[in-house]
C-alpha positions as CSV (number, residue, x, y, z in Angstrom):
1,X,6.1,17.1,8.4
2,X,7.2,18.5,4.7
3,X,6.1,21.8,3.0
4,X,5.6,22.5,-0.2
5,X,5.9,26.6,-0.8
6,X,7.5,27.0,2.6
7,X,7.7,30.7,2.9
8,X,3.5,30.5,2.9
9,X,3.7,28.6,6.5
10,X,4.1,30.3,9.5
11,X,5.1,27.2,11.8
12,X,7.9,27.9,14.1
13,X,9.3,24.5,14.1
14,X,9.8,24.6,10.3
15,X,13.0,23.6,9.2
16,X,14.7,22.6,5.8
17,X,15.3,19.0,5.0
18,X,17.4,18.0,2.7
19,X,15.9,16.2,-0.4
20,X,18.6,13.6,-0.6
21,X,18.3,12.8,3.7
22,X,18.4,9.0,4.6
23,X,15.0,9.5,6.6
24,X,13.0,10.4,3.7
25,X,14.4,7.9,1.1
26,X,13.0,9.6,-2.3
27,X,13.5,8.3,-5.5
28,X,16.4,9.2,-7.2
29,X,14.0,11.0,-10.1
30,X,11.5,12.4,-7.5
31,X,14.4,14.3,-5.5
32,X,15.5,15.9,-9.5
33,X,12.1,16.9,-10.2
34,X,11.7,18.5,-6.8
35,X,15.2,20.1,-7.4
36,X,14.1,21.4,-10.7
37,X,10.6,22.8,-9.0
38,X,12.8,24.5,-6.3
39,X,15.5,26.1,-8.6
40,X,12.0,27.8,-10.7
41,X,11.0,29.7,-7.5
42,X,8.5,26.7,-6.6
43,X,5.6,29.4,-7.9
44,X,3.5,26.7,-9.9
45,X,1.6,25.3,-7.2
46,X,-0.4,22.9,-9.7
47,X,3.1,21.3,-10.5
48,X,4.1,21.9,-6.4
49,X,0.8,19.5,-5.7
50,X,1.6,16.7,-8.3
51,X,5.0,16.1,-6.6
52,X,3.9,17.1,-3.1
53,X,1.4,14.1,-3.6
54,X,4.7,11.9,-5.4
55,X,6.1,12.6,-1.9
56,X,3.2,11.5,-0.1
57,X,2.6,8.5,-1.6
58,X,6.8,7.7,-1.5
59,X,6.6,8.6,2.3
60,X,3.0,7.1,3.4
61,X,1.4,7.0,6.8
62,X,4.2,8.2,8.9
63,X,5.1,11.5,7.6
64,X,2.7,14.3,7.2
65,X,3.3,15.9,3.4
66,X,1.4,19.5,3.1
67,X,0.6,22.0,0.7
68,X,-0.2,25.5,0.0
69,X,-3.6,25.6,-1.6
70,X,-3.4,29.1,-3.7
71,X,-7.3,29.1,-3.7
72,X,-8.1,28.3,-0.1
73,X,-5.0,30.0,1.4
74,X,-3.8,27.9,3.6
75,X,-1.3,24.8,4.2
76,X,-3.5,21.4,3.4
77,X,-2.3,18.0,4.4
78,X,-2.1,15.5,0.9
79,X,-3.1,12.1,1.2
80,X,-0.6,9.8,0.5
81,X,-3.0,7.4,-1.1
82,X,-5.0,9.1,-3.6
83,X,-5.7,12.4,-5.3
84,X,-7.9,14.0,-2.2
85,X,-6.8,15.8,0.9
86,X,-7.0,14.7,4.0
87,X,-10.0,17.3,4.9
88,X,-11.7,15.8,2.0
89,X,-12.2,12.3,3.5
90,X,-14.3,11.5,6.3
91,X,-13.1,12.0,9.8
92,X,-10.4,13.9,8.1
93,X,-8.6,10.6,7.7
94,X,-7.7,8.6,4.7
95,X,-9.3,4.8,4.9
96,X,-6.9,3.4,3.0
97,X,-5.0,0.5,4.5
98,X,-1.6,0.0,5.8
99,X,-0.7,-2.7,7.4
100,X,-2.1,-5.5,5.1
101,X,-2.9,-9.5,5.0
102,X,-2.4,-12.0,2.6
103,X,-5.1,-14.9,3.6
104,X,-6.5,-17.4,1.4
105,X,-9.9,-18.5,2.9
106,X,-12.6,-20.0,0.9
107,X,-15.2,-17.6,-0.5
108,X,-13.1,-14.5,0.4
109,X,-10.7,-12.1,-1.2
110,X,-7.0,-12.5,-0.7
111,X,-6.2,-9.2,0.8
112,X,-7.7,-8.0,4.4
113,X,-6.5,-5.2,6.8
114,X,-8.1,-4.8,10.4
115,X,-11.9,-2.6,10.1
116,X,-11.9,-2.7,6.0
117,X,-12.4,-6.8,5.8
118,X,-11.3,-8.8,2.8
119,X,-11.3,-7.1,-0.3
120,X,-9.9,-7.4,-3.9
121,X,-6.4,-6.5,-5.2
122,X,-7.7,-4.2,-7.5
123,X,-10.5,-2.2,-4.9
124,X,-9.7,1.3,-5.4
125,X,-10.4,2.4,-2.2
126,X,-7.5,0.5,-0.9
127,X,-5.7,2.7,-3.1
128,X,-2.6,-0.3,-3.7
129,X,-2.1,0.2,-7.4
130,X,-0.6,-3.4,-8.2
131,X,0.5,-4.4,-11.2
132,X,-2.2,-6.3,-13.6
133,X,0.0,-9.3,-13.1
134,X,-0.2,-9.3,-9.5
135,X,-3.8,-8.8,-9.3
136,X,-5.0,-11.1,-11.9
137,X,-2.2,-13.7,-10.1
138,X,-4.3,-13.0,-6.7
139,X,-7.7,-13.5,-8.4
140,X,-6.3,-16.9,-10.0
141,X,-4.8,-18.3,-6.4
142,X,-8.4,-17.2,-4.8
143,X,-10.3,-18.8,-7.9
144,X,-7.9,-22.3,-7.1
145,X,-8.4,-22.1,-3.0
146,X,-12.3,-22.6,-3.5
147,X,-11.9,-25.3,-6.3
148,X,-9.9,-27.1,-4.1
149,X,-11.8,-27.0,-1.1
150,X,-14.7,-27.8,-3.9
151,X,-12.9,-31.1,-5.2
152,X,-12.2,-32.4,-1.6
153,X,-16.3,-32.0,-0.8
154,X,-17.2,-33.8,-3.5
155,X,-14.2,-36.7,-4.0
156,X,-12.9,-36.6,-0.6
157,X,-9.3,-37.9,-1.5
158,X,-7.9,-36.4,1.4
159,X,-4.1,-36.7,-0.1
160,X,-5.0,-34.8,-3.3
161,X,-6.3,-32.1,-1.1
162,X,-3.8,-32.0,1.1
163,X,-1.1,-31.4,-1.6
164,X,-2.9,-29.1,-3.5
165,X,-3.1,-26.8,0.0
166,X,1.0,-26.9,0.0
167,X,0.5,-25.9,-3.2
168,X,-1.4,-23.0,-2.3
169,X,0.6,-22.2,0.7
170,X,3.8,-22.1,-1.3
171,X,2.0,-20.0,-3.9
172,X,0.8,-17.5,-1.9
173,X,4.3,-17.0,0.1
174,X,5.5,-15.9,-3.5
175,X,2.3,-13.7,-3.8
176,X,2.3,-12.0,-0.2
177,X,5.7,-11.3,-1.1
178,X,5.2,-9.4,-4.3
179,X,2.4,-7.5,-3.2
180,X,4.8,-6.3,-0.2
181,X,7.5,-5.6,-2.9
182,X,5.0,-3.5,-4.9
183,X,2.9,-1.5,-2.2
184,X,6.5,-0.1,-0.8
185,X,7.9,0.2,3.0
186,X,5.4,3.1,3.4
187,X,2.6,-0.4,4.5
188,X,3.3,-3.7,6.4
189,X,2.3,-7.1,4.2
190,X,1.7,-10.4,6.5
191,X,0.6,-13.6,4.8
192,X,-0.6,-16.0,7.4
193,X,-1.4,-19.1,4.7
194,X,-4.1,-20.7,4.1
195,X,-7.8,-20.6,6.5
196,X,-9.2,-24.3,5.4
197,X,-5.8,-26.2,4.9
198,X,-5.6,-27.2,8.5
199,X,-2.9,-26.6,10.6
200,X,0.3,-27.0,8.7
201,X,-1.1,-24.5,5.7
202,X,-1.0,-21.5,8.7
203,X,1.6,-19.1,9.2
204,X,2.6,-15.4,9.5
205,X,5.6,-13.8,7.6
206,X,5.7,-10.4,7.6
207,X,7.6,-7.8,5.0
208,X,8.0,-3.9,5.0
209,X,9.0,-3.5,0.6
210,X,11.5,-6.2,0.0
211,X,12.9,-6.1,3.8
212,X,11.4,-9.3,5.8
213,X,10.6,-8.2,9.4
C-alpha cells in the first residue's frame, strides 16, 4: 500500500518506501516529480492526486495507491485505471481488465478478458490507452480474419485459406506482443491464435510488458 500525504493516515503498519525501491519500479521522471512534490511539503493535494494516480496506473492491480481527499477527509484508494476512485465504481471495484487475450475469431473483437467478453482496442472501459497505431492495426487484422473466412465460403480454395490463416497467426503474434509491450507489466497479454484456422492456427504465448512468461 502507498500514501500520498502520509502524516494524514493513522495506520500503524505505515512505513516509508523509498521512491527509487526495485519493488515499485517507477519511471525515472515519475520518481523526480514525486521528489519535487515531497521537497514542497506535499501540501497541494490536487498535484498529490495527479501523480498518486501516475503511481497507480505505473503500479496496477497489485499494489493499493491511496490518497488524502482534503474535502472528504479521509485516505481514498485511486484506481489505477482511470480518473475515479475505487468507492466510485460499483462494488467498490474497478472493471477494468487485467489479464488480457489476443483471439482472432470471426465476427468478434480481438481483445477478451474472463467476465468483460470480446471488446475493441479502443473501449474505454477497458481503460488500455494504446497507441492509434496499435488499435487501428487490431481493427485491420479483425477486418482481414472475417474476409478470409468470407473468401473460403464462397471460393473454397482450401490452400488460399489455409495460408492466409498463417498469415494471420503470424500477424497477430506481432500484435499480442505489442499490446503487452504497451499495457505495461501491471496486466498479463496471452494470444492464443486464431478460433476458425483449425488446429495449427491455435496457441497460447503469454507476456507480462516486454518479459515473455
Amino acid at each position: 500500500m502507498l500514501d500520498f500525504g502520509e502524516l494524514k493516515f493513522e495506520d500503524a503498519y505505515l512505513f516509508s518506501v523509498p521512491l527509487d525501491d526495485d519493488r515499485l519500479g517507477l519511471a525515472g521522471d515519475l520518481v523526480d516529480a514525486l521528489r519535487a512534490w515531497g521537497s514542497e511539503g506535499g501540501g497541494d493535494f490536487a498535484a498529490g492526486l495527479v501523480l498518486a494516480r501516475r503511481v497507480a496506473r505505473q503500479l496496477g492491480d497489485s499494489w493499493v495507491v491511496r490518497c488524502w481527499d482534503d474535502v472528504r477527509r479521509e485516505g481514498r484508494r485511486v484506481c489505477w485505471g482511470c480518473e475515479l476512485f475505487y468507492d466510485e465504481h460499483e462494488e467498490g471495484r474497478p472493471p477494468h481488465p487485467v489479464h488480457l487475450v489476443v483471439e482472432g475469431e470471426v465476427g468478434c473483437s480481438p481483445l477478451r478478458a474472463e467476465g468483460f467478453g470480446d471488446f475493441r482496442a479502443d473501449d474505454l472501459l477497458a481503460a488500455m490507452e494504446l497507441s492509434e497505431g496499435l488499435t487501428g492495426a487490431l481493427r485491420a487484422w479483425a477486418y482481414a480474419i472475417d474476409d478470409a473466412l468470407h473468401l473460403w465460403l464462397r471460393d473454397r480454395v482450401d490452400w488460399r485459406y489455409e495460408s492466409e490463416c498463417e498469415r494471420l497467426l503470424q500477424e497477430g503474434f506481432g500484435l499480442a506482443e505489442r499490446v503487452a509491450g504497451e499495457v505495461g507489466a501491471t496486466r498479463t497479454v496471452t494470444y492464443k491464435g486464431l478460433v476458425n484456422g483449425g488446429l495449427g492456427a491455435m496457441t497460447s504465448v503469454s507476456w507480462r510488458g516486454d518479459r515473455r512468461i
